[in-house]
N, C-alpha and C positions, 0 to 999 in steps of 0.2 A: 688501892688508891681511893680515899674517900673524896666523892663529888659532889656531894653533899644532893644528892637524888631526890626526889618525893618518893613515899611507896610503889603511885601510879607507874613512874619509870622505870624503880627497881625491878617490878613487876612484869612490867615490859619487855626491860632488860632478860631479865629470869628467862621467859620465856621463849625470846629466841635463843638464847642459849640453848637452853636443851633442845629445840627441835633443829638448830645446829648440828650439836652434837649426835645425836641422836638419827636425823634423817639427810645430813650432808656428809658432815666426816665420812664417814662409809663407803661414801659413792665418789668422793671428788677426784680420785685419782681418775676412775677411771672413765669418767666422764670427759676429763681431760687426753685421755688416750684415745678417746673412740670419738673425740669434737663431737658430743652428745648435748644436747638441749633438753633439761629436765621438763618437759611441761606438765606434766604433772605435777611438780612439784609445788608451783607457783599457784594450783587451785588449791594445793593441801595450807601454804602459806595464805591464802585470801579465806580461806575458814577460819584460821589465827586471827585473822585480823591487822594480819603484816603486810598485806599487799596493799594498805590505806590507814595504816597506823596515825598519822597526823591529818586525817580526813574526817569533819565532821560527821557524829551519828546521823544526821539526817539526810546526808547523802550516800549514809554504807557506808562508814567506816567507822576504826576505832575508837574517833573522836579524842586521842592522846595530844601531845604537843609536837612540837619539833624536835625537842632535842630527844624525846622517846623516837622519833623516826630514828636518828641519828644515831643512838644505841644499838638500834635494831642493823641499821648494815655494817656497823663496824664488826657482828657477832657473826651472820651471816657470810662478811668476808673475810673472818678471821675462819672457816670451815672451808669457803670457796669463794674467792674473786669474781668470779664468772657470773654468780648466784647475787652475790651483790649488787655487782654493775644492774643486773637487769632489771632487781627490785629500784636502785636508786632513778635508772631511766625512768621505769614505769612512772615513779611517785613523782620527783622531783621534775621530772621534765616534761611529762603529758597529765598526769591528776592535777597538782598542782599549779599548771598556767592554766584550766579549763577556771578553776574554784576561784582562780584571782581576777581573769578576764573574761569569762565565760559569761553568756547573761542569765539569767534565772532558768529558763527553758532549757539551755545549752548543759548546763550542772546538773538537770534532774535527769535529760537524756544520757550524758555521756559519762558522768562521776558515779553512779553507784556500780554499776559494770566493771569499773577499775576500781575501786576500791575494795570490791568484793573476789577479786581476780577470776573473774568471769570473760574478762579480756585482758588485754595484757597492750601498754601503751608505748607508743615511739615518739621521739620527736626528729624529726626530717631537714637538718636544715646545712650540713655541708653538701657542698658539689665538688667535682674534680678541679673545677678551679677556683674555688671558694671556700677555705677550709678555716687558719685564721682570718685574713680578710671575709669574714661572712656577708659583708654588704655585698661582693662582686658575685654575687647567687644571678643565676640566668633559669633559672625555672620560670615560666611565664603563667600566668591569671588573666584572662580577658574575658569580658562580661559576655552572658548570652544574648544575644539579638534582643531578646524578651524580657531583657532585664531582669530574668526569675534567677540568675545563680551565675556560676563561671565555669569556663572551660582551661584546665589547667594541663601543661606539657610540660616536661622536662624530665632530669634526672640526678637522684641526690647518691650521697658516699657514705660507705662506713656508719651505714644506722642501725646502731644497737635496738635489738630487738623486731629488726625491720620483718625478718621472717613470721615472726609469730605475734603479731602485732594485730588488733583490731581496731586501732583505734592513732591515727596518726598526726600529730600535731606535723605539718607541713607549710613551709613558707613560700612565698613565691612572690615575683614584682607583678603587683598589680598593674601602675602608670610607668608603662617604658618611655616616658617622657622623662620623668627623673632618675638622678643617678645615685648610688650609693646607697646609704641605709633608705632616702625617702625612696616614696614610693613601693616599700615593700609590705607584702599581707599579710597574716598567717589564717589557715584553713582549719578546717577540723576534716580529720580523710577518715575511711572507712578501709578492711583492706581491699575491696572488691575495685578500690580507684587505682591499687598501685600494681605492680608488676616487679617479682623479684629475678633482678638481672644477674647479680650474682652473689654464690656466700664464699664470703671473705676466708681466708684460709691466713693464719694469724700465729705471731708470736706465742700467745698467753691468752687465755681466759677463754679457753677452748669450751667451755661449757654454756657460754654466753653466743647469740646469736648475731651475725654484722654482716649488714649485706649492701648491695648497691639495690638501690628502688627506680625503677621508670615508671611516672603517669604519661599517657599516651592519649591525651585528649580524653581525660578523667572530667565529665560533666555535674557540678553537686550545684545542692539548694544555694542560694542566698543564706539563710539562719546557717552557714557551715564557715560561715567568714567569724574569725573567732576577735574581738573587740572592734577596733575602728581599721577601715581601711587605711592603708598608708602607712600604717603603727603598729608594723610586723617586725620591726627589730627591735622598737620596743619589748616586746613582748618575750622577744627571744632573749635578750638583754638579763630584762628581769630572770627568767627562767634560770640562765647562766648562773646569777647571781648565786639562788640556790643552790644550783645544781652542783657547784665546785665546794660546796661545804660536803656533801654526798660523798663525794669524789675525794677530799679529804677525810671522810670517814672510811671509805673504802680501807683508804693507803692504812691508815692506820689500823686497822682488821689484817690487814697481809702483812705488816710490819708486825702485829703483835704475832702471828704465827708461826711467825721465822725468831723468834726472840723465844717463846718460849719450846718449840723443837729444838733449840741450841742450848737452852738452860738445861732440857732434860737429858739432854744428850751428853752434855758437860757432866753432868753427876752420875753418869754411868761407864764413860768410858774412860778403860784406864790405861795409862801410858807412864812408864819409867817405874810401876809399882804403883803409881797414884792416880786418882781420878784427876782427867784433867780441869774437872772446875777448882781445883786447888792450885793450880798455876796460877800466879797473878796475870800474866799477857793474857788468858782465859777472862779470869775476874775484871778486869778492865775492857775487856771487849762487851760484855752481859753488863757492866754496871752504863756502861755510854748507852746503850742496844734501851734498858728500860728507861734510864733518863729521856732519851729523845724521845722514843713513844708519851709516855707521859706527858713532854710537852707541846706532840702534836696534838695530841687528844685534848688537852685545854683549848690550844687555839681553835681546835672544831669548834668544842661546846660553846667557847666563846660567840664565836661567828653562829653558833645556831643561836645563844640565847637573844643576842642582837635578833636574829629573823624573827623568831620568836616575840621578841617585844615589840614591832613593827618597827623598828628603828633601823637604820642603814647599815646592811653588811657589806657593800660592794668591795672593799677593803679587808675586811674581815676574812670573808672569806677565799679572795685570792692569797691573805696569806696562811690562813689555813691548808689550802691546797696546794702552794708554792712549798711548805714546808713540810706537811706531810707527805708529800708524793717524793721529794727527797728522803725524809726519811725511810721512807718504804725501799727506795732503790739501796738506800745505804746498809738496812739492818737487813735483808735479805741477802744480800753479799757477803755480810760479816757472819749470817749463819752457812753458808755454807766454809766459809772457811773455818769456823769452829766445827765442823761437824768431817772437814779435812777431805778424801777420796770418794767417801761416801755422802757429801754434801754433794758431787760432781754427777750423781747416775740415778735412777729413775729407783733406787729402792729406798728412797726417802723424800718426803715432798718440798725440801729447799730449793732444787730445781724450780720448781712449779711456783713457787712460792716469786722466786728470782724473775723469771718469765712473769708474771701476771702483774707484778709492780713496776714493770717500765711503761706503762701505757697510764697509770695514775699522772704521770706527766708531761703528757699528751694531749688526751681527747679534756673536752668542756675547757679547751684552753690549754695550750702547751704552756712552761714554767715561764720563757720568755713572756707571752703575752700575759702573764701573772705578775710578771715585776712591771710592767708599763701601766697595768688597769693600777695595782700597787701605787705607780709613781703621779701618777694624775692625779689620785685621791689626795696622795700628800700636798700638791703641789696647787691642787685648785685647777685642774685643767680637765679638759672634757674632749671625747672624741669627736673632731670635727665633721664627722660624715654622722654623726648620732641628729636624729631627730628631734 
């Protein structure tokens, strides 16, 4: 499929490929058997340049664009889900709100460390009872007597990367006077502020880390308040935005993996005297399997090249991620039925492949709240608790 690339991306592209294949393929099984967390691997990636791919040279990174980040995890999690999830958190969800809100001081301290994966980033903002509703967060921020910083309590859910994290984009209600999205902050945490309560034990993406975090009267500077007080959903909002084009390049990296295990698999094995990619019910299943791929990976690159041109993805990209994370559930399903008994059992990675693509439709937004941000855009409506 030509995308009509620059060098720069193809190049880009190229090169996760191979260190894909090369240093993931290999290990993903059983990374997934042993709920293993590569961290090593993520410093051999921030050598590449993959751990801040679309992060400017003068902060550490590769200085590429977006839609090269975008390449980069679709190759990634077409090798392992789990590997991807954590590069997309990293970049799209803490590098990237620091470079957009951060102020000049805040960027030189906290962006080249993650860009260079010398740390490795989270962002902190469901609670147990705040997961889509993200405004109803009860983490609490109250200023120090001394006015020098905040003292922050609470406890968040299911935060990717939350283990191995240095660096935590965290939100919290500033003014318990207001309710809903106002009134909420976001912080810049370190991990010495959080406490891991517990790691999550999960369907799929066994090689990715999710844990529950507690700060327990976590005291930081003033300079750790990341943009304006108050204008922490914003912020989070924005992140979102991104974050679900990530999230649809995920899907599409697990979808293409289970598409082409079922194409090879089709032209090997043989039933009735014939291979059965010569059954048309076959040919029809692998000709639907690339079509859709194909045209989730446009709508990514679409939704990225919008980010990309500062122009508005909020549309964009939920239906980027609405439809790729379908297709991902879809064309994993359909490879192990092409692949028959042995698509069912752990000596082939359809299984894995199956497991890691239901949660594309989940987390940065379940599909439902994808069709509502979807229908606003269309409709000229805006979320009334949004600041």
């Amino acid at each position: 499929m030509d995308l009509g690339l620059s060098p720069e991306q193809r190049e880009i592209q190229g090169l996760a490929r191979e260190f894909a294949v090369a240093e993931i393929d290999p290990h993903a099984a059983a990374w997934d058997r042993e709920r293993t967390f590569p961290r090593e691997l993520f410093a051999r990636l921030g050598e590449l340049g993959l751990m801040g791919v679309c992060v400017p040279e003068e902060y550490g990174g590769a200085g590429a664009d977006f839609i090269a980040y975008v390449l980069v995890l679709e190759e990634l999690s077409r090798a392992d889900a789990g590997v991807g999830v954590t590069v997309a958190v990293h970049t799209s969800a803490a590098t990237l709100p620091l470079l957009m809100f951060g102020s000049e001081a805040q960027r030189r301290r906290f962006v080249p460390p993650l860009a260079r994966g010398e740390t490795i980033g989270a962002f902190a903002l469901t609670e147990p009872g705040s997961g889509s509703d993200a405004a109803a967060l009860r983490t609490r921020a109250e200023r120090l007597p001394d006015g020098a910083g905040w003292r922050i309590d609470g406890g968040k859910q299911w935060i990717t990367n939350g283990a191995a994290a240095g660096t935590i984009l965290l939100f919290a209600r500033s003014d318990p006077a207001q309710r809903g999205a106002r009134g909420i902050s976001a912080f810049v945490l370190d991990a010495e502020h959080v406490q891991v309560a517990r790691h999550t034990e999960k369907l799929g993406l066994n090689s990715s880390s999710t844990v529950d975090l507690v700060v327990d009267g976590a005291e930081v500077a003033a300079d750790r308040l990341l943009h304006e007080e108050g204008r922490g959903f914003a912020v989070a909002m924005a992140t979102l935005d991104g974050g679900r084009i990530g999230i649809a390049a995920q899907a599409v990296g697990i979808a293409r993996a289970a598409f082409e295990l079922a194409r090879d698999y089709a032209l090997q094995r043989e039933q009735f005297g014939r291979r059965i990619a010569e059954f048309q019910a076959i040919q029809w299943k692998l000709a639907d399997m690339a079509t859709e791929i194909d045209a989730a990976r446009l709508l990514t690159l679409r939704a990225a090249w919008r980010r990309q041109q500062g122009l508005s993805h909020t549309a964009e990209g939920a239906q980027a991620k609405l439809f790729a994370s379908a297709v991902a559930q879809r064309q994993t399903s359909e490879a192990i039925q092409i692949l028959g008994g042995y698509g069912y059992t752990k000596e082939f990675p359809a299984e894995r492949y199956y497991r890691d693509a239901k949660v594309t439709e989940i987390y940065e937004g379940t599909s439902e709240i994808q069709r509502l941000v979807i229908a606003r855009e269309l409709l000229g409506l805006r979320e009334r608790s949004e600041p």
